[in-house]
Structures are given as structure tokens and as C-alpha cells.
C-alpha positions as a Markdown table, in Angstrom:
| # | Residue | x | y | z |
|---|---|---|---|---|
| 1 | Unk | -18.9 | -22.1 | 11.6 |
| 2 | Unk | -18.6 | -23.4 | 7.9 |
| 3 | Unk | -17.0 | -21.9 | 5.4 |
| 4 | Unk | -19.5 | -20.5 | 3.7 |
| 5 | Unk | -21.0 | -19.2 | 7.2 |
| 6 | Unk | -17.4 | -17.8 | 7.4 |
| 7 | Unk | -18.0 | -15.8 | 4.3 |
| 8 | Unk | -21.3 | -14.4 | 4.3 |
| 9 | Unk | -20.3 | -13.2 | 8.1 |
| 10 | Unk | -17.1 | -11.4 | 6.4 |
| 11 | Unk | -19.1 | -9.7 | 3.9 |
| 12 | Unk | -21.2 | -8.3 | 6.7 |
| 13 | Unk | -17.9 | -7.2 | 8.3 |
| 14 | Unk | -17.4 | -5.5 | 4.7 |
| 15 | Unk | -20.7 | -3.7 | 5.0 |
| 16 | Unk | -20.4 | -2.6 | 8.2 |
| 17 | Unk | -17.0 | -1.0 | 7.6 |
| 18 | Unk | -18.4 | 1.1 | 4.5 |
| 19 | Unk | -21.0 | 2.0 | 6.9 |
| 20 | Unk | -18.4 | 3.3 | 8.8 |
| 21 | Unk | -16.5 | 5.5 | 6.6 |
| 22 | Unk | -19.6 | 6.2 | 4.8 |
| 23 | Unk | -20.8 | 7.8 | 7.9 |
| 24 | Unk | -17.6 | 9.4 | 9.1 |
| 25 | Unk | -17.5 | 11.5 | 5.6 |
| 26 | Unk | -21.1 | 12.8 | 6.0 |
| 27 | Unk | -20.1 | 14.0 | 9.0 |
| 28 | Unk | -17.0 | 15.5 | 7.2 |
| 29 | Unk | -19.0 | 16.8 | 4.8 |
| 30 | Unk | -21.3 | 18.9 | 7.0 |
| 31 | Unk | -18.4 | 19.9 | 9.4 |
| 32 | Unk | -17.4 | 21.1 | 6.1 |
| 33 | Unk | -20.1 | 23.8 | 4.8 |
| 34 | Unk | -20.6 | 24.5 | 8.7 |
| 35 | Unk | -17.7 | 25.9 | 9.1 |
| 36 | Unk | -17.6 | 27.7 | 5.7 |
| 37 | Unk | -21.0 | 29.5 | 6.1 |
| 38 | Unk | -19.8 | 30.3 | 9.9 |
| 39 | Unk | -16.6 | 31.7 | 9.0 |
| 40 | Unk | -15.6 | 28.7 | 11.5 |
| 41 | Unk | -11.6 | 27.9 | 11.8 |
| 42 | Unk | -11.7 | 25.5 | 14.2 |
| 43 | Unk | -14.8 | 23.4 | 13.1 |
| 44 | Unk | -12.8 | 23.6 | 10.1 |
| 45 | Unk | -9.5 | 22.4 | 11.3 |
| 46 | Unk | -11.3 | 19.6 | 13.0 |
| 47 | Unk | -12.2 | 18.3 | 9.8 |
| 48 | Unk | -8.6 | 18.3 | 8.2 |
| 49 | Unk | -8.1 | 16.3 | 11.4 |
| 50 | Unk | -10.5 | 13.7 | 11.1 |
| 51 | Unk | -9.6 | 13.0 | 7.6 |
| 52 | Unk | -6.9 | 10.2 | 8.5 |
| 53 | Unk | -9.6 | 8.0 | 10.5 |
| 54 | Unk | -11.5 | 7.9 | 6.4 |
| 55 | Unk | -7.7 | 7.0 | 4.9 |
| 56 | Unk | -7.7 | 4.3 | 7.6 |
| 57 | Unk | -10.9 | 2.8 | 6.9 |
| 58 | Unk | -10.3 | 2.9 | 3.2 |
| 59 | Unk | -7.4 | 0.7 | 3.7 |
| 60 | Unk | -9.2 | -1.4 | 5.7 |
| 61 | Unk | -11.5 | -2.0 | 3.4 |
| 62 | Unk | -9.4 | -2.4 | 0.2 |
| 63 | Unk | -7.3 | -5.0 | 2.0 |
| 64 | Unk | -9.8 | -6.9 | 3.8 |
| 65 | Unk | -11.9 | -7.1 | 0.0 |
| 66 | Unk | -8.8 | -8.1 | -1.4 |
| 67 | Unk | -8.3 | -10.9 | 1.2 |
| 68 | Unk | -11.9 | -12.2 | 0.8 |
| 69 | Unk | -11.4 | -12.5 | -3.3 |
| 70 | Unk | -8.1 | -14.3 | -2.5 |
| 71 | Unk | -9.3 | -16.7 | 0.0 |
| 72 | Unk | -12.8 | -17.3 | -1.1 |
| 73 | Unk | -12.6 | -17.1 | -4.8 |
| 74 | Unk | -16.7 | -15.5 | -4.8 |
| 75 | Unk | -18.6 | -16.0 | -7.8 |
| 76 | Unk | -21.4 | -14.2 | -9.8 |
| 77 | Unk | -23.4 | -12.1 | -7.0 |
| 78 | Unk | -20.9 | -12.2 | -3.9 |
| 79 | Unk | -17.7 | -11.4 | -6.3 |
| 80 | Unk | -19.9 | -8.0 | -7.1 |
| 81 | Unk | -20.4 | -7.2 | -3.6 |
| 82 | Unk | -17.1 | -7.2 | -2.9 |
| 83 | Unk | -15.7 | -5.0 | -6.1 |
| 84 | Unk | -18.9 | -2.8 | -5.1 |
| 85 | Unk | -17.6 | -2.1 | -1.8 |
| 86 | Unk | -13.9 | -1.3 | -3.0 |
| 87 | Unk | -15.2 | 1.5 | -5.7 |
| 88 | Unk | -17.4 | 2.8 | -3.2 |
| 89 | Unk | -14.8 | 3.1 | -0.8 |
| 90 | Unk | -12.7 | 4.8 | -3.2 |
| 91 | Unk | -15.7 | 7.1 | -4.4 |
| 92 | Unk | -16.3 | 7.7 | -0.3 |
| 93 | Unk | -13.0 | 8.5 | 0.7 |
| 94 | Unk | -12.7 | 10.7 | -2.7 |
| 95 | Unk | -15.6 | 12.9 | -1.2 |
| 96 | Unk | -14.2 | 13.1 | 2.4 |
| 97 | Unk | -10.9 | 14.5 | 0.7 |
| 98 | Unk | -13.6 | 17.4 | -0.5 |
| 99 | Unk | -14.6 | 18.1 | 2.4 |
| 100 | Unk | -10.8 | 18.6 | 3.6 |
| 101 | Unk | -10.6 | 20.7 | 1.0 |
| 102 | Unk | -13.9 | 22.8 | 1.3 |
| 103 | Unk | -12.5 | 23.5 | 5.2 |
| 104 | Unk | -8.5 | 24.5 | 3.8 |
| 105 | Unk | -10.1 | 27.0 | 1.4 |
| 106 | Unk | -12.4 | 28.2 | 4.2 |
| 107 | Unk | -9.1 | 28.6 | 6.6 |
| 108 | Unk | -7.9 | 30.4 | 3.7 |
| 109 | Unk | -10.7 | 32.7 | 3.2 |
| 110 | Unk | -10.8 | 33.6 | 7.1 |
| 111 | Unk | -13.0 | 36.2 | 8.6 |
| 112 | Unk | -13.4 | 38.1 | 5.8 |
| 113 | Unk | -16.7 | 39.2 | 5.0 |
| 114 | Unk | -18.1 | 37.4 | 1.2 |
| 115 | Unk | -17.9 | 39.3 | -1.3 |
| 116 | Unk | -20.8 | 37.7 | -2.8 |
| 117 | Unk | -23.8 | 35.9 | -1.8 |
| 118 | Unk | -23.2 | 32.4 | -0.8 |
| 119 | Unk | -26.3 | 30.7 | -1.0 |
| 120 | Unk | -26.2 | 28.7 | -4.2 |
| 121 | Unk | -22.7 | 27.5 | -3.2 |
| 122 | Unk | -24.9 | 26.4 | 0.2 |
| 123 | Unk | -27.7 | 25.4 | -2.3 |
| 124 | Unk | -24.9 | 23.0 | -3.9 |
| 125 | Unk | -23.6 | 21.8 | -1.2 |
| 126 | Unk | -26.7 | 20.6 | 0.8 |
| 127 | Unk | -27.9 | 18.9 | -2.6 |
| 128 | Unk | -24.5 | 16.9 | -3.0 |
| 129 | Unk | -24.8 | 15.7 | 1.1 |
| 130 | Unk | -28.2 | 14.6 | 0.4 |
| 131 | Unk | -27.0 | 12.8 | -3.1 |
| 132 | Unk | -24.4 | 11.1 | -0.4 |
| 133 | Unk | -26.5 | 9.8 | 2.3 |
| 134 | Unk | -29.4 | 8.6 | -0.5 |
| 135 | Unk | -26.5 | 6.8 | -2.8 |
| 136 | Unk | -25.1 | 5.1 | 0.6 |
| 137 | Unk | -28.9 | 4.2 | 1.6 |
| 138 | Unk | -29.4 | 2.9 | -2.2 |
| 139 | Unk | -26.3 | 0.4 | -1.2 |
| 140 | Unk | -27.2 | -0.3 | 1.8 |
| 141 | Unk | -30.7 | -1.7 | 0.7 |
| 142 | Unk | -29.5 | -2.2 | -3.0 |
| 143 | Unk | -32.2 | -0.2 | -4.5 |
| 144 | Unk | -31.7 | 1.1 | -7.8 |
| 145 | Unk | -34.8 | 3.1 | -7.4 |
| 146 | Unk | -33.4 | 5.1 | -5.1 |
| 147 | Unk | -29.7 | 5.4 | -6.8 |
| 148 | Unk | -31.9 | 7.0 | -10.5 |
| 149 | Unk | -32.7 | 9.2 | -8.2 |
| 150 | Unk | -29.3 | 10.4 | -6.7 |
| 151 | Unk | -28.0 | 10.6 | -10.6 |
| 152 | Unk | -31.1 | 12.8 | -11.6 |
| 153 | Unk | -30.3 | 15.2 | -8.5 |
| 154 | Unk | -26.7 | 15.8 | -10.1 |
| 155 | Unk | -28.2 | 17.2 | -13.0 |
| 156 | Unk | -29.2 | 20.4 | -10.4 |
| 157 | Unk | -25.6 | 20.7 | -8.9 |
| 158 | Unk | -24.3 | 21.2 | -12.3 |
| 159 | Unk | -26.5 | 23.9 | -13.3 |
| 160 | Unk | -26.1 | 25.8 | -10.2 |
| 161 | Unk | -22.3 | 25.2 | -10.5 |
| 162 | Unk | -22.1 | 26.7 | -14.0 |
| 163 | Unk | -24.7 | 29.9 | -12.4 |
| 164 | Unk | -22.1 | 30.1 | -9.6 |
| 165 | Unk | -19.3 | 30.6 | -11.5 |
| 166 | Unk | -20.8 | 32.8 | -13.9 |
| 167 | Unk | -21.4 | 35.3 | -11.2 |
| 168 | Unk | -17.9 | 35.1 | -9.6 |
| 169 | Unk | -16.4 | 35.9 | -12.6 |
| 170 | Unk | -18.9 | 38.6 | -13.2 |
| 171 | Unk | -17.3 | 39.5 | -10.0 |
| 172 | Unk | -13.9 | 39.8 | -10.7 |
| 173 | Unk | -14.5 | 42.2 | -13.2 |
| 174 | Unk | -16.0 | 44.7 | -10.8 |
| 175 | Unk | -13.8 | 44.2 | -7.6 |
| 176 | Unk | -10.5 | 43.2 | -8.2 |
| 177 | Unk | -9.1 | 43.2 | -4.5 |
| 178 | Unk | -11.4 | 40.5 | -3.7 |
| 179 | Unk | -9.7 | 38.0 | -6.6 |
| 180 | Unk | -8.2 | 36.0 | -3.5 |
| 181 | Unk | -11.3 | 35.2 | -2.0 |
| 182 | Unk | -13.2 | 34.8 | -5.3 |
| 183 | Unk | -10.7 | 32.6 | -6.0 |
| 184 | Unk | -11.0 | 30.0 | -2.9 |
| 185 | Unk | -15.0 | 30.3 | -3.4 |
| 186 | Unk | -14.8 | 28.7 | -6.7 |
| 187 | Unk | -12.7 | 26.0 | -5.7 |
| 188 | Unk | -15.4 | 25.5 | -2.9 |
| 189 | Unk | -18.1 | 25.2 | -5.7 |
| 190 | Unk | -15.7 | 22.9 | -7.9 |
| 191 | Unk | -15.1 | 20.4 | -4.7 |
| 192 | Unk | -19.0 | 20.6 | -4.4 |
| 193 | Unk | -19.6 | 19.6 | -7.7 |
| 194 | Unk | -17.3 | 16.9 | -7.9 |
| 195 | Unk | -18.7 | 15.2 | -4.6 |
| 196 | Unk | -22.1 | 15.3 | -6.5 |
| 197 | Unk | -20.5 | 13.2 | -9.1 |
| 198 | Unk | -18.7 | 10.7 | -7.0 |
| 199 | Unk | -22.2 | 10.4 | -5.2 |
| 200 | Unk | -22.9 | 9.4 | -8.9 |
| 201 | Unk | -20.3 | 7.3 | -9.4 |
| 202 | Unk | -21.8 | 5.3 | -5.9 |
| 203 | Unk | -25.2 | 5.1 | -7.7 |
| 204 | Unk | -23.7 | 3.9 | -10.4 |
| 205 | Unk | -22.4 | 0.8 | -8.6 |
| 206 | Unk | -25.5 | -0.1 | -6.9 |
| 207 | Unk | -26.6 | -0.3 | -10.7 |
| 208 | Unk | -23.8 | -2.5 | -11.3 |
| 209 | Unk | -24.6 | -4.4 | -8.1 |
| 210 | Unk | -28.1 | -4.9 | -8.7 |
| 211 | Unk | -28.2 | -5.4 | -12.4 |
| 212 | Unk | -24.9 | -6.9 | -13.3 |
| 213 | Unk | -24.6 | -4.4 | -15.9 |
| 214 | Unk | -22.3 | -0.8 | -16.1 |
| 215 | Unk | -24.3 | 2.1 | -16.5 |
| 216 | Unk | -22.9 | 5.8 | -17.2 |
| 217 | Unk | -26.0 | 7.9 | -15.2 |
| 218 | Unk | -23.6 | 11.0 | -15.9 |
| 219 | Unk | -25.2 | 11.3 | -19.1 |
């Protein structure tokens, strides 16, 4: 095998490890709102379980990038795939630490019956997996196509955050005991927005990868 042949088979080895922990934090993800909608302590202990397999990968993936750049010196187009792959590593593992989070507040909240309807905070939640799985797909097949349209779907999550936390508060004012619980659920909704914009942030590097070029599609 040359060199070169050496190289492009590493940056498949890249790829396939960020299809790894890309996949593992999907699963996180809807572990996650599973057990939060179920009232679910186990399903949700399993994810706080799982997490460390996603810190792993991470690793592996900033040190074996970091290895490539040293040894190969890439240029231009193969120098981008490999910063790509560290951001959206970061940005990947970011959102699996969510969904750690989503399943400690739904520990916290136990079997205690909601005090308010849920369903925008499932509404949220189900938008910011599919803004996951279509930003890893736009990577995957570098489409940029495809990663416009995970940034225009973040526009959604936001307004249905701000709606969601208007009515907790709301809330609060009429049923003080349940301050605890109201508490944890808008945690939820602030873990599920910020996974919609670290899906954003991965769109945001296909851009990068595509075009060349930064692009802010928080805007």
C-alpha cells in the first residue's frame, strides 16, 4: 500500500468512527425522551451508562485526526475533512452529554405525574433527533442541501422553546409545590434546544466542508 493509499484508507477509518459515535448518541438521544415520556428509571440510567463508550470514541477520534495532520501534513480538501471530523465530534459528543442530562433530570423528576402537558417538550425533542440524524447524513454524503435544511428546522425548536417556557412559568405562578418538577422540565427543554443547535453547528461544518467557507446558519 502507498502512502497515499495509506491515507485515504485512514480517513475512511475517520469516517467510520464518527459514524460510530454519531450513531451511538442517536441512540442516546432517543433512550433519552423514552424514558422521560415513560416515567422510565432504568431506560434512563442506561443511558448515563452508555455515555462513557461516546467519551471514548471522541478521544479516539481527536487523537487519531491529530495523528493523521501530524504524519501526513493534508492539504486543501483532505486537511478539511479531518478538522471537519474533530468539530463534529465535539458537536456529537456535546449532544450525547444532553441526552445524559435529559435522563438525570428525568431520574430526578421520578414517578410523579406532569404537572403540565408535555408534548411540545416531545415536539422539541423529536425535531432536534431528526436535525441530528439529517446533519450526520448531510456529512456523510457532503450535501449542503440537506445541512440548509437542518439549520432552517432549528428555527422551529427555538420558537417552541420560548412557548415552552412561557407556559412553565405561567405555571409556577399557579402551583407552587410543583416548582421542583417545573424546574427539571425546563432544563429538559434547554438541553433540547441546545442539541438543535449543535445539530447546527454540524451543518455548519458540512458547509465549511463543502464550500471552504464558514458560515453562521444560526442567524
Amino acid at each position: 500500500m502507498s502512502v497515499r493509499e495509506k491515507f485515504h484508507y485512514d480517513l475512511k477509518t475517520l469516517r467510520q468512527k464518527l459514524i460510530e459515535i454519531g450513531s451511538l448518541t442517536e441512540i442516546a438521544l432517543s433512550k433519552s425522551i423514552d424514558a422521560f415520556q415513560s416515567k422510565n428509571i432504568d431506560r434512563a440510567l442506561e443511558v448515563l451508562d452508555d455515555d462513557s463508550k461516546v467519551d471514548l470514541l471522541d478521544e479516539e477520534i481527536n487523537d487519531f485526526a491529530i495523528l493523521l495532520i501530524a504524519k501526513q501534513q493534508p492539504v486543501a480538501i483532505d486537511l478539511r475533512r479531518i478538522i471537519v471530523a474533530i468539530k463534529i465530534s465535539t458537536d456529537v459528543e456535546r449532544i450525547a452529554d444532553f441526552a445524559v442530562n435529559i435522563a438525570k433530570a428525568t431520574i430526578r423528576i421520578g414517578e410523579q405525574p406532569f404537572v403540565v402537558p408535555i408534548d411540545k417538550i416531545v415536539r422539541m425533542h423529536q425535531i432536534a433527533l431528526e436535525m441530528l440524524s439529517l446533519g450526520l447524513k448531510a456529512y456523510y454524503e457532503e450535501d449542503v442541501v440537506l445541512a440548509k435544511k437542518v439549520a432552517d428546522m432549528d428555527d422551529e425548536v427555538d420558537h417552541l422553546y420560548g412557548q415552552t417556557i412561557k407556559e412553565l412559568l405561567q405555571t409556577t405562578q399557579t402551583n407552587s409545590e410543583a416548582i421542583s418538577q417545573i424546574t427539571q422540565l425546563s432544563f429538559i427543554s434547554r438541553y433540547i434546544e441546545r442539541v438543535a443547535d449543535h445539530a447546527t453547528n454540524i451543518a455548519e461544518s458540512v458547509f465549511y466542508l463543502v464550500k471552504g467557507r464558514h458560515y453562521d446558519l444560526n442567524d
